[in-house]
N, C-alpha and C positions, 0 to 999 in steps of 0.2 A: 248532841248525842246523835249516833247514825240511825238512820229510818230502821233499817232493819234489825238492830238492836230495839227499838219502841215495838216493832212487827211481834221481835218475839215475847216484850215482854206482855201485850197484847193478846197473844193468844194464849200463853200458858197462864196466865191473869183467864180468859174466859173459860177455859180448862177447870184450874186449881185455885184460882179466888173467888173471896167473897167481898161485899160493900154493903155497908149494916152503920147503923146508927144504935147508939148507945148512950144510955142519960147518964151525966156529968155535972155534977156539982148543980146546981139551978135551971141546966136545961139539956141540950144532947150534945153529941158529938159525933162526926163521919168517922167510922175509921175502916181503911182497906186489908185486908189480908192474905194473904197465901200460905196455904200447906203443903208438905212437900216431905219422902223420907229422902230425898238427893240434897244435903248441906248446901253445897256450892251453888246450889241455883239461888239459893235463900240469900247468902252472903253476897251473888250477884245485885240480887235487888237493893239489899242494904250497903252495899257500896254506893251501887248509881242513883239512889233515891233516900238515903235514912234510912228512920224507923229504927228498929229492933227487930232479931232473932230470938225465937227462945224456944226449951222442949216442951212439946206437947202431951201433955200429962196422959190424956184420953186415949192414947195407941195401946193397940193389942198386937203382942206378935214382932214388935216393929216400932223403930225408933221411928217416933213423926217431928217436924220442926214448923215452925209457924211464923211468919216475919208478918208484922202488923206497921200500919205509919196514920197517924192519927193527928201531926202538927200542922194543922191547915198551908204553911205553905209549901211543903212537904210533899203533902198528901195533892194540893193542885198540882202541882210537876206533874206526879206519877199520874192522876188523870188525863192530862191535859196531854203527854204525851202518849197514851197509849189509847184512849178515843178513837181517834182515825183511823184505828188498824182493829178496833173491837168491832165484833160479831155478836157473840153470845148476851154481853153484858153489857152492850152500847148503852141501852136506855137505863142500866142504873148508873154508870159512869155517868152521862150526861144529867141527870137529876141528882148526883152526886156532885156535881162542879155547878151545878145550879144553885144549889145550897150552899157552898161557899164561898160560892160569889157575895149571897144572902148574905149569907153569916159575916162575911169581911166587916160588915157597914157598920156594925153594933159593934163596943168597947165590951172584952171578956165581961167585967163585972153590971153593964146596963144592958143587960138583954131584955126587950121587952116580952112582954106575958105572950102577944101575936105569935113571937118570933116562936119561945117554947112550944106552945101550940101548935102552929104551922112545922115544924122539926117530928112533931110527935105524928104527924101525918106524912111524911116525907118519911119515916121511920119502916111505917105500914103500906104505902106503896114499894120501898124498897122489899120488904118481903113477897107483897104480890108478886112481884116480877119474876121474882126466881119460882113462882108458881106457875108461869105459863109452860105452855109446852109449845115449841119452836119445829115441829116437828115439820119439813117441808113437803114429807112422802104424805102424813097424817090431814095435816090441816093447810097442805096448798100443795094438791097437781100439777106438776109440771115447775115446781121449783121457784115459783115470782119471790120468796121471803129473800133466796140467795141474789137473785137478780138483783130485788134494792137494794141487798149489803151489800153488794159485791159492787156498787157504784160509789162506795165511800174510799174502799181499798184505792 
């Protein structure tokens, strides 16, 4: 896949998606997603990475669409190549490919009690995260947050 095809799905991913963990059968599961009322962007990602498309029930006003991918190898693709080029959402992508890295090691049906555990806390950092505020005017003068991201680019 071209670099700048991962750039954008990178950014509109930092934009318009989310990475959230949800309990599944005996324990959790990662799954990434993107809303969008533009189709074709949806259908780009479900081409180059899986998953599913579907409508989003919750719009007012406004046809919304939602593509989700949730099959771990799937779902590391789309991590894994859009990482390098994230900003906003580095550190859950990156604690999102950390987890299924984790998660590879265990057979679906012997997940140990730890692993549940440890998923249900990985769960709860995934939400802190999208609580910080990133602000670089607010809480860093002179720009240093961009400085470090802007050395992954």
């Amino acid at each position: 896949m071209k670099k700048q095809n991962n750039a954008y799905f990178a950014g509109n991913f930092d934009g318009e998606g989310c990475i959230y963990m949800k309990p599944h059968n005996a324990g959790w599961r990662l799954v990434a997603s993107v809303s969008a009322c533009h189709y074709p962007v949806l259908e780009y990602y479900q081409f180059t990475f899986k998953g599913y498309t579907r409508l989003k029930p919750a719009a007012k006003n406004k046809t919304m669409w939602e593509w989700s991918i949730h099959k771990q190898s799937d779902l590391k693709l789309f991590l894994d190549s859009i990482l390098p080029y994230s900003i906003e959402k580095a550190d859950q992508i990156q604690l999102g490919t950390d987890w299924l890295h984790l998660r590879s090691k265990y057979p679906r049906n012997k997940v140990p009690k730890e692993l549940i555990e440890y998923g249900k806390k990985v769960s709860d950092q995934l939400k802190a995260l999208k609580k910080i505020s990133y602000s670089p005017i607010a809480v860093h003068p002179g720009f240093p947050l961009l400085e470090l991201q802007s050395s992954r680019l």
